[in-house]
TORKOL-4160 file (C-alpha; in steps of 0.2 Angstrom, whole numbers, padded with zeros to 4 digits, m for minus):
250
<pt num="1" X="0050" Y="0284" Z="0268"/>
<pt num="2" X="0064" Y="0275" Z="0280"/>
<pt num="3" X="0068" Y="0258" Z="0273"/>
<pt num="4" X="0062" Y="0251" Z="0292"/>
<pt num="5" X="0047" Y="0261" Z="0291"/>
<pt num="6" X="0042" Y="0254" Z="0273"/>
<pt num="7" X="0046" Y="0235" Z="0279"/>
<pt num="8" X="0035" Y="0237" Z="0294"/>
<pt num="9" X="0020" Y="0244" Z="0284"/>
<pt num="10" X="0021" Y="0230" Z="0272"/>
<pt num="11" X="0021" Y="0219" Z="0285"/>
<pt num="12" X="0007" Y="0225" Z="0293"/>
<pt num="13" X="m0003" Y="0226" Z="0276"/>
<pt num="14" X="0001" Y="0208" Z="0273"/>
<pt num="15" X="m0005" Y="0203" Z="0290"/>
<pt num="16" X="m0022" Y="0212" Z="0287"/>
<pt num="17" X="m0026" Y="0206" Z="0267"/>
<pt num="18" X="m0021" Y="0189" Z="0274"/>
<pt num="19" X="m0031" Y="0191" Z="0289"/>
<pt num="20" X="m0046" Y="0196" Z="0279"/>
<pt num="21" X="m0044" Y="0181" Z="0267"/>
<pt num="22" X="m0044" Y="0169" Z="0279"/>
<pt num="23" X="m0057" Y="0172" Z="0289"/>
<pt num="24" X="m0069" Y="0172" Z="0275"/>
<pt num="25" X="m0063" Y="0158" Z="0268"/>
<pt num="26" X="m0063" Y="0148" Z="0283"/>
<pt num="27" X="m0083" Y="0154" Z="0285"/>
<pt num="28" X="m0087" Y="0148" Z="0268"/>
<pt num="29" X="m0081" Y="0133" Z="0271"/>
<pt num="30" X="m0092" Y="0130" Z="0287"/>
<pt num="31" X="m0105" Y="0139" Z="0281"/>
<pt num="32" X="m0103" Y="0129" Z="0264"/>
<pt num="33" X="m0114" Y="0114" Z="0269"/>
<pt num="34" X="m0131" Y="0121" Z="0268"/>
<pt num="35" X="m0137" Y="0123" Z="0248"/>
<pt num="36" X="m0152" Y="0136" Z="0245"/>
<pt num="37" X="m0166" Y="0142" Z="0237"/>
<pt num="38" X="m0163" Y="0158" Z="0226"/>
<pt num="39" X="m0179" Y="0156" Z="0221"/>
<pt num="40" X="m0188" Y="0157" Z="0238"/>
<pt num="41" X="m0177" Y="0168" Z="0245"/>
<pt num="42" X="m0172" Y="0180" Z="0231"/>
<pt num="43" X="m0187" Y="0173" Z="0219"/>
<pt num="44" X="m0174" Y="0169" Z="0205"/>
<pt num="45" X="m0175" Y="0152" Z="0200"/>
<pt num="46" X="m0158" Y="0142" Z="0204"/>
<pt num="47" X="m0150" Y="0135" Z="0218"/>
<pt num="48" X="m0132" Y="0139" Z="0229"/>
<pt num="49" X="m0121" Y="0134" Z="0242"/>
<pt num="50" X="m0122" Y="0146" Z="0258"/>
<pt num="51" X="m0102" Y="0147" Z="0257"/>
<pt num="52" X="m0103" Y="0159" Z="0240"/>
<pt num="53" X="m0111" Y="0173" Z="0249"/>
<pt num="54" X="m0093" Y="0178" Z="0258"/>
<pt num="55" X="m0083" Y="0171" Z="0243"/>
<pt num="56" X="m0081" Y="0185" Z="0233"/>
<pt num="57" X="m0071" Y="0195" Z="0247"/>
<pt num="58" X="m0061" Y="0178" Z="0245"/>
<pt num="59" X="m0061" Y="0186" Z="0226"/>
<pt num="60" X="m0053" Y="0202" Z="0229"/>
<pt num="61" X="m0042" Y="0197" Z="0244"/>
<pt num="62" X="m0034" Y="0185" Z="0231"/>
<pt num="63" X="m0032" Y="0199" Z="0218"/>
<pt num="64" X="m0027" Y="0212" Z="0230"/>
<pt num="65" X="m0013" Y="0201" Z="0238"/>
<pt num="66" X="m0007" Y="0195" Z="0222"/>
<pt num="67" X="m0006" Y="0212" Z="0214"/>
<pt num="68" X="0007" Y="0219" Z="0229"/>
<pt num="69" X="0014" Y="0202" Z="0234"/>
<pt num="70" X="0014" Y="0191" Z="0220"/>
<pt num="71" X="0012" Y="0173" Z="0216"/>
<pt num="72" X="0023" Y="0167" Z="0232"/>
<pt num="73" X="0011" Y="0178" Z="0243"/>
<pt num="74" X="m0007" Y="0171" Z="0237"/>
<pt num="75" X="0001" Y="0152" Z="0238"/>
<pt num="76" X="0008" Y="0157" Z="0256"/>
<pt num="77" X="m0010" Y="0161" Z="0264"/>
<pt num="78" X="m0019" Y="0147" Z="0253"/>
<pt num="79" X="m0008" Y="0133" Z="0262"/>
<pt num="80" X="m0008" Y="0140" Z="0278"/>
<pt num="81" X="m0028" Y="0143" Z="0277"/>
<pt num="82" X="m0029" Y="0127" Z="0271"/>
<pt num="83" X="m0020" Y="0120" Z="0286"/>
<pt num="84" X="m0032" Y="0130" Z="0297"/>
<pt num="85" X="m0047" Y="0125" Z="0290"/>
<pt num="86" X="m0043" Y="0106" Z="0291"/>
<pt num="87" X="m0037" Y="0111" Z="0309"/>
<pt num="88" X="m0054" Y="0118" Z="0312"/>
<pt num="89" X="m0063" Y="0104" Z="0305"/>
<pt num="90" X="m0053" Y="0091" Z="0317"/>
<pt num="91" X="m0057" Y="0103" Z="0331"/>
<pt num="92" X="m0077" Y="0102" Z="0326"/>
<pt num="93" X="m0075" Y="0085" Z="0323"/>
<pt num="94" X="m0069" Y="0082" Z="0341"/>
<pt num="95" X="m0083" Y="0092" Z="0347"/>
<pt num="96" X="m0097" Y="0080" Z="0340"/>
<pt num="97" X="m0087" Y="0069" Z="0347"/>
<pt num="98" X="m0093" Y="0073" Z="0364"/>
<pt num="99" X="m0107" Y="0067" Z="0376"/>
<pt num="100" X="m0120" Y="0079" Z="0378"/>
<pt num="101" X="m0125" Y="0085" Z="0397"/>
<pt num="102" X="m0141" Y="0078" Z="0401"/>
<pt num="103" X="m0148" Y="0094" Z="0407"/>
<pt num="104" X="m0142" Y="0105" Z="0391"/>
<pt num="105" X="m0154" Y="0092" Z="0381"/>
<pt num="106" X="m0167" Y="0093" Z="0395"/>
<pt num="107" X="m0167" Y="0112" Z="0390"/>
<pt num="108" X="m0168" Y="0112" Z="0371"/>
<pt num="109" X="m0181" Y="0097" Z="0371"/>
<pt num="110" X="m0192" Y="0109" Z="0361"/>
<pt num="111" X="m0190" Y="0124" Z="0347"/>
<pt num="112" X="m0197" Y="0142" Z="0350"/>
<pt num="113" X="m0215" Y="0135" Z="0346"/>
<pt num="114" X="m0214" Y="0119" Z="0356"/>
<pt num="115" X="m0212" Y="0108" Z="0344"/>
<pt num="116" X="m0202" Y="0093" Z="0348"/>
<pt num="117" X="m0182" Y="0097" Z="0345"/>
<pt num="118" X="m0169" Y="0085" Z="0346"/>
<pt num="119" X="m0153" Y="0099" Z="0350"/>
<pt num="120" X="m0138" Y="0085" Z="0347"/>
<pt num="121" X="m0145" Y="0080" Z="0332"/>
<pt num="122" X="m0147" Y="0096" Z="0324"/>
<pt num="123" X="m0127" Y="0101" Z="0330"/>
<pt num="124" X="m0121" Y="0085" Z="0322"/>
<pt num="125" X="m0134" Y="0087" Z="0306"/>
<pt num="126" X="m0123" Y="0106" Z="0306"/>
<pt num="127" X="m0106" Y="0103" Z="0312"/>
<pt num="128" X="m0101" Y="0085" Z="0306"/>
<pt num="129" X="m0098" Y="0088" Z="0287"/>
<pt num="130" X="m0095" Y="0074" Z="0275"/>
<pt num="131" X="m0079" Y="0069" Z="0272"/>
<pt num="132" X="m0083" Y="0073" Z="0253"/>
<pt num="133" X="m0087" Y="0089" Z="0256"/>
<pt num="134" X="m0070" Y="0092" Z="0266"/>
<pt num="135" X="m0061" Y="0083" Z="0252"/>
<pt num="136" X="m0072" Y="0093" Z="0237"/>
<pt num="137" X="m0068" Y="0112" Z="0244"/>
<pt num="138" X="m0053" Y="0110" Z="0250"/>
<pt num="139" X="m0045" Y="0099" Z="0232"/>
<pt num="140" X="m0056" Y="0113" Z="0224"/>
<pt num="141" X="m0050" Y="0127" Z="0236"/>
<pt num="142" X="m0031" Y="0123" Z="0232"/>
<pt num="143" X="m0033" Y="0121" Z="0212"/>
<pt num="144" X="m0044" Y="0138" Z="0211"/>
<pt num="145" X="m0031" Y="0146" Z="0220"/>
<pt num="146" X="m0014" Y="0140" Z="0211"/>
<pt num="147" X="m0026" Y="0146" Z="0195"/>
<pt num="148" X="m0030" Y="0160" Z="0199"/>
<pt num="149" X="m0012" Y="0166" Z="0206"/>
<pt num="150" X="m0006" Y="0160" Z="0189"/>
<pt num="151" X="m0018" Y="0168" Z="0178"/>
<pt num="152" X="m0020" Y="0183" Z="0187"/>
<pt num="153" X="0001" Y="0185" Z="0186"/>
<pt num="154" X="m0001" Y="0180" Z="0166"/>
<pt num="155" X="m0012" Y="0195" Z="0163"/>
<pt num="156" X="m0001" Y="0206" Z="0172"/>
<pt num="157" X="0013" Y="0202" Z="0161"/>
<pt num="158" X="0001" Y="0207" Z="0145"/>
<pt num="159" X="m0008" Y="0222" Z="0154"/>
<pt num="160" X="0007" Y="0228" Z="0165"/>
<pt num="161" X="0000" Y="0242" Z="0179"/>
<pt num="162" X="m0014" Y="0245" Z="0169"/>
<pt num="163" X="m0031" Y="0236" Z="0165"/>
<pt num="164" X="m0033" Y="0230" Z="0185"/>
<pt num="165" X="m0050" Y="0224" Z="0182"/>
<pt num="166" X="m0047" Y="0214" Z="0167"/>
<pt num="167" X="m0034" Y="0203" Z="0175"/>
<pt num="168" X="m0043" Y="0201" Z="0191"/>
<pt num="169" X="m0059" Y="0196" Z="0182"/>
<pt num="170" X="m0053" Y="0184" Z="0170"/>
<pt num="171" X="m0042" Y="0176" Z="0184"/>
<pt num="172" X="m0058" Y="0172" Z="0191"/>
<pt num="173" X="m0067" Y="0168" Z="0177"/>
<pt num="174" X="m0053" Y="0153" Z="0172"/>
<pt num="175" X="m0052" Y="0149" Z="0192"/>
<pt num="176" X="m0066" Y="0148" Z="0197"/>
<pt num="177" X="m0075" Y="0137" Z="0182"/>
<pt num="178" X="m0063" Y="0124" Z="0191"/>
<pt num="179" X="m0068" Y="0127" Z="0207"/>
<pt num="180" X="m0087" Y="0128" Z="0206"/>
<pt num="181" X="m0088" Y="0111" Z="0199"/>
<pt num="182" X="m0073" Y="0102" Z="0206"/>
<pt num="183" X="m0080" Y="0106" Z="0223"/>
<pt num="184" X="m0098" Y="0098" Z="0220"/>
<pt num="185" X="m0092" Y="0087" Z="0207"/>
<pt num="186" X="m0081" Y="0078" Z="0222"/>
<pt num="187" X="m0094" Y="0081" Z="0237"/>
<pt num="188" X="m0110" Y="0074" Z="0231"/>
<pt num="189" X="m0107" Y="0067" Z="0216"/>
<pt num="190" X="m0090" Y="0055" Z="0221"/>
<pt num="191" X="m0094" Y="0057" Z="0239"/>
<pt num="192" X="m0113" Y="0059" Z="0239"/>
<pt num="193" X="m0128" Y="0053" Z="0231"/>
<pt num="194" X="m0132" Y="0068" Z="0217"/>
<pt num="195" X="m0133" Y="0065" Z="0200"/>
<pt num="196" X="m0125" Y="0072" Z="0189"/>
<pt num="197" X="m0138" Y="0081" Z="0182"/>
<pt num="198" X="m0141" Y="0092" Z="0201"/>
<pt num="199" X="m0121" Y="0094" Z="0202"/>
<pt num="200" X="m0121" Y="0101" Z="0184"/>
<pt num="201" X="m0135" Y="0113" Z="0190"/>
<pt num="202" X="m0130" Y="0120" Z="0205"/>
<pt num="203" X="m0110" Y="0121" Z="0199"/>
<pt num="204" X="m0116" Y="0131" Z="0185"/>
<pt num="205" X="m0130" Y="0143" Z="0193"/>
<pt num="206" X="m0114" Y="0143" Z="0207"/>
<pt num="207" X="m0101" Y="0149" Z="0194"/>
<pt num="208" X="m0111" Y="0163" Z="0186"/>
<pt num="209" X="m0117" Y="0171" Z="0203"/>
<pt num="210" X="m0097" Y="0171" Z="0206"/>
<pt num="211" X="m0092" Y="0180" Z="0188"/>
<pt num="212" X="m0108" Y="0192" Z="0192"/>
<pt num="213" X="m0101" Y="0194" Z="0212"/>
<pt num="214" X="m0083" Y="0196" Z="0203"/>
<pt num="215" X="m0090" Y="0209" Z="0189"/>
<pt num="216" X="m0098" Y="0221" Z="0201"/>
<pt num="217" X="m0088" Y="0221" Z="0217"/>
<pt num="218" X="m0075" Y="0227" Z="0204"/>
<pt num="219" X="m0075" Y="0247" Z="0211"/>
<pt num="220" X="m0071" Y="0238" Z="0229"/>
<pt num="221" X="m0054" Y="0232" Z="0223"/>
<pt num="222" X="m0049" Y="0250" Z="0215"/>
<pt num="223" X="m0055" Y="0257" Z="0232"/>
<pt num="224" X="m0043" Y="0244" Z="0239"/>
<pt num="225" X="m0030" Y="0251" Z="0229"/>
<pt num="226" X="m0034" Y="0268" Z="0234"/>
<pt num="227" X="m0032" Y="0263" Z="0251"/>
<pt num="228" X="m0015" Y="0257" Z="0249"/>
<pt num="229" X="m0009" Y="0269" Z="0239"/>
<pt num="230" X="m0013" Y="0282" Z="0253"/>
<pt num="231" X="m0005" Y="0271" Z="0265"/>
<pt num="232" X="0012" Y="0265" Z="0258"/>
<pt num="233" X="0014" Y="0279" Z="0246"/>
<pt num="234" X="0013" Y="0282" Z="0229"/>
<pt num="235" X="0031" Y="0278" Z="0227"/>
<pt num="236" X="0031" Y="0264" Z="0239"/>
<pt num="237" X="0017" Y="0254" Z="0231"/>
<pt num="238" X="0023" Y="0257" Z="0215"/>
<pt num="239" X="0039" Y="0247" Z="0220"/>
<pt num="240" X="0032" Y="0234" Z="0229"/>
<pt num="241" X="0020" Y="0230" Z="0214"/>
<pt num="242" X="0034" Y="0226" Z="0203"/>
<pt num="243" X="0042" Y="0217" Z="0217"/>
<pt num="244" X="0025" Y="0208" Z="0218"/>
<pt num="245" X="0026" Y="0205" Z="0196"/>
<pt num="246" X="0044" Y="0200" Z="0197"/>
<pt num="247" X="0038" Y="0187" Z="0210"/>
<pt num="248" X="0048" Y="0191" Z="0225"/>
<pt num="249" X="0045" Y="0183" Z="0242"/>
<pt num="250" X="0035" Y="0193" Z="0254"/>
């Protein structure tokens, strides 16, 4: 493959992993907020934030990056989704800001059964988060990442191009024991008004969803391979794998 063709199709594969990561990482940050019932919805007993039902594509966007772009790469797309997401927040923020038209209340004054509804309390309730659950997923979102790049780099040392799943999995497994309790632990226990004892609970039932999520999405991330092995070429993904171990920049 010509050299400009090669660099054009990495590019392009970069921009689309990255792509794919951000966006669910920003909507689990926004949809993050609401904690429910697994019992009544899935009748399991336990209780989980909203945000974890996209995170496991967070998972193997992580994985997948970091196995043909390395280290640098994962780090690249945390800080700049990071940046996006406070951008977001701010953005949000502003919005709640704002006076509400007379007439769009005069509208929503009742929900589908006529019940009485109060429509810019419910968009505030939704839309302005906490400042300690900004602070709690984003601290929790940075140090889950830097982990995860790290561990994930370690085991490819050990494992080389073999052995995909056991270095993606145990990178989550470490990574994400941080994250599930950092993130609540700041939130609603420093933040909020939780005991301990309910940040414990839903940390832990939050963690074990994630290593279950991790374990059996696992086919999708060889698929990925696949993927990319028909696009780049065999030979071409071979050599930007060990340009991704040796941890050059992207």
């Amino acid at each position: 493959m010509p050299t400009s063709t090669y660099a054009h199709k990495k590019q392009q594969l970069y921009l689309v992993l990255s792509g794919i990561f951000l966006v669910n990482a920003l909507l689990a940050e926004i949809i993050g907020v609401k904690i429910f019932s697994v019992e009544k919805t899935l009748g399991l007993a336990g209780s989980l934030s909203a945000g974890v039902l996209v995170w496991p594509v967070v998972f193997i966007g992580t994985d997948v990056i970091n196995e043909y772009f390395g280290r640098k790469g994962v780090l690249r797309i945390t800080f700049l989704t990071v940046g996006l997401i406070l951008y977001a927040f701010l953005v949000i923020l502003g919005t709640t800001r704002l006076a509400p038209a007379d007439f769009w209340l005069d509208l929503n004054k009742t929900d589908g059964q006529g019940r009485p509804f109060d429509i810019e309390f419910a968009y505030q309730s939704i839309f302005r988060q906490g400042l300690g659950i900004i602070v709690g997923s984003l601290t929790a979102f940075v140090i889950g990442q830097v982990l995860d790049a790290s561990v994930f780099q370690a085991f490819r040392r050990i494992t080389g191009s073999r052995f995909i799943w056991l270095r993606a999995t145990g990178s989550t497994l470490i990574s994400q024991l941080v994250d599930s309790f950092v993130v609540l632990y700041v939130a609603f226990y420093l933040f909020g008004n939780w005991p301990l004892k309910q940040v414990l609970s839903v940390a832990t039932f939050n963690y074990w969803y994630k290593v279950a999520a991790a374990v059996l999405l696992t086919p999708l991330l060889y698929l990925a391979h696949y993927l990319i092995d028909r696009y780049l070429g065999p030979a071409e993904t071979a050599e930007l794998q060990e340009d991704a171990f040796v941890d050059k920049s992207v």
